[in-house]
C-alpha positions in Angstrom: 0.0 0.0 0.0 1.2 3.5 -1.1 1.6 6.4 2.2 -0.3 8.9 1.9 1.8 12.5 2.3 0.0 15.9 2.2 2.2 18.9 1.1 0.8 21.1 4.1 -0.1 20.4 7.6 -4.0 21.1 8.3 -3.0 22.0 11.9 -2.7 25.0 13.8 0.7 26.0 14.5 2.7 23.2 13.0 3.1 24.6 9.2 5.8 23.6 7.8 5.7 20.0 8.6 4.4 17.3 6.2 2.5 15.0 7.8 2.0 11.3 6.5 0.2 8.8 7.3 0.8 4.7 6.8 -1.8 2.5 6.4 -0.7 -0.9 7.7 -0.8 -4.1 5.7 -4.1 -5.8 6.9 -4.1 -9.1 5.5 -2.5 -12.3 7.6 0.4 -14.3 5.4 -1.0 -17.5 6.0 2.2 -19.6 5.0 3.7 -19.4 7.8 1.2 -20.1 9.7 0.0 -23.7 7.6 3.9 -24.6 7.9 3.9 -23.8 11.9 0.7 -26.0 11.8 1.8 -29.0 9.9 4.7 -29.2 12.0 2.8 -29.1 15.6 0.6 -32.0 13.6 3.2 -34.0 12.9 5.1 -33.8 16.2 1.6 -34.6 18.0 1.0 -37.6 15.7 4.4 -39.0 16.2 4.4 -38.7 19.5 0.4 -39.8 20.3 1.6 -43.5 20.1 4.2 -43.5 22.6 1.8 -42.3 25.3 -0.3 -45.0 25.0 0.3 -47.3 28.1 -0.9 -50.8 29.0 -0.6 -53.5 31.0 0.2 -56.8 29.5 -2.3 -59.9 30.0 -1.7 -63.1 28.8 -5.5 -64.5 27.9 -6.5 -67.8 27.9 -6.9 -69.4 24.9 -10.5 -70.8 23.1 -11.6 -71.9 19.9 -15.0 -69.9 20.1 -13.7 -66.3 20.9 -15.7 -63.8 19.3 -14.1 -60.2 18.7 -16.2 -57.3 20.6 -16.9 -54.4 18.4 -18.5 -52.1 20.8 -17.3 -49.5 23.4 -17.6 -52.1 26.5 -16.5 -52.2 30.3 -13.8 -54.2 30.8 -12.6 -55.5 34.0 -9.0 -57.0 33.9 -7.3 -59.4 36.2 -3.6 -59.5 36.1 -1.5 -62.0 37.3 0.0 -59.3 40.0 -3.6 -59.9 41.2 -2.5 -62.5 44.1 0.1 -59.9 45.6 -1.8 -56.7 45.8 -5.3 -57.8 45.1 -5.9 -54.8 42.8 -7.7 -55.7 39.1 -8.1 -53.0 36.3 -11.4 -51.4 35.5 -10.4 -50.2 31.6 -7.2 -48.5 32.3 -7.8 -47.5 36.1 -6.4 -49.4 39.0 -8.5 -50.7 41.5 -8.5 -52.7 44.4 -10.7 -55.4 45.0 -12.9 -54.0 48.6 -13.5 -50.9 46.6 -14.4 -52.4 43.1 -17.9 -53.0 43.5 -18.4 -48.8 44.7 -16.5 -48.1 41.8 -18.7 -50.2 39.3 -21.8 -49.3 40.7 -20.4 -45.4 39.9 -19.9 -47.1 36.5 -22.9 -48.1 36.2 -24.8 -45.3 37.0 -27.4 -43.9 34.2 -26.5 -46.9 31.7 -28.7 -49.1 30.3 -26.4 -52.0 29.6 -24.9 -53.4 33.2 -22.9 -55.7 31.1 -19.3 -55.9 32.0 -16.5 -58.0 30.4 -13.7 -59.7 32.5 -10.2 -60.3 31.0 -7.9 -62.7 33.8 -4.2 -63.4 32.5 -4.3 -67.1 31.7 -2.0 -68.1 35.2 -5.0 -66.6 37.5 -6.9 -69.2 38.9 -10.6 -69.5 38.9 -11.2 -68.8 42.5 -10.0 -65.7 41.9 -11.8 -64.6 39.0 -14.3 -66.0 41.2 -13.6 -63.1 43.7 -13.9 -60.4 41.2 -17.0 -61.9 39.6 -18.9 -61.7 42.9 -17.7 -58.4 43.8 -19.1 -57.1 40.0 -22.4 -58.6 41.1 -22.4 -57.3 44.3 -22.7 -54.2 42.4 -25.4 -54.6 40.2 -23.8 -55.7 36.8 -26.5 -58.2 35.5 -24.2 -60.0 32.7 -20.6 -60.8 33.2 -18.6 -62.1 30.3 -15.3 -63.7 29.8 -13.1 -62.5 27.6 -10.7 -65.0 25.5 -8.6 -65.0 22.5 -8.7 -67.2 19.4 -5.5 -69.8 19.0 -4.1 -67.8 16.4 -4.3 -64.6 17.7 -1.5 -62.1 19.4 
């Protein structure tokens, strides 16, 4: 944009002077800002994946194992279960007295009480005996066990 420059001052007491004015450049150069973007997208994509923690469970084995598509409740017995007595509801810790006040806050408001319990294939029943009572004991009406097919990682 050209400045605009006046050959006399429209002021009182300051002839003489030339007076200009600048008009600033009002658009935004986008480039810069698409590259800064693309760059903070492909550091968060990169990085996403190695956030992503988990706790390994060997499951048992069946031939019948059907795949669950849906977004369940999953209740997980590790095999550190005999030493701390704590299972997994989805990602969260919990111990086995307070499990059935945490599934009941679970529950609350859904229409499915339907939970799904994953125990590492060197638990013994007994104890996925003890967490099955316990997710009774607060309500969940269907209880299923979760296996994985031979072939399967």
């Amino acid at each position: 944009m050209a400045k605009i420059s006046p050959t006399e001052d429209v002021s009182a007491g300051r002839s003489g002077r030339v007076r200009r004015l600048s008009s600033s450049m009002a658009e935004i150069n986008v480039v810069p800002l698409v590259d800064v973007m693309l760059v903070l997208l492909i550091i968060f994509m990169v990085t996403a994946p190695m956030l992503q923690t988990g706790i390994d469970v060997n499951l048992p084995v069946s031939r019948r194992a059907v795949a669950i598509g849906d977004e369940r409740v999953f209740v997980t017995v590790p095999l550190a279960y005999r030493q701390n007595r704590t299972v997994r509801l989805g990602d969260e810790p919990v111990r086995l007295d307070m499990l059935a006040e945490r599934m009941r806050q679970v529950m609350d408001g859904r229409a499915d009480r339907e939970v799904f319990l994953r125990g590492d294939g060197g638990i013994q029943l007994q104890e996925l005996m003890e967490v099955w009572d316990q997710l009774k004991d607060a309500g969940v009406e269907k209880v299923g066990m979760v296996a994985k097919l031979p072939g399967e990682r």
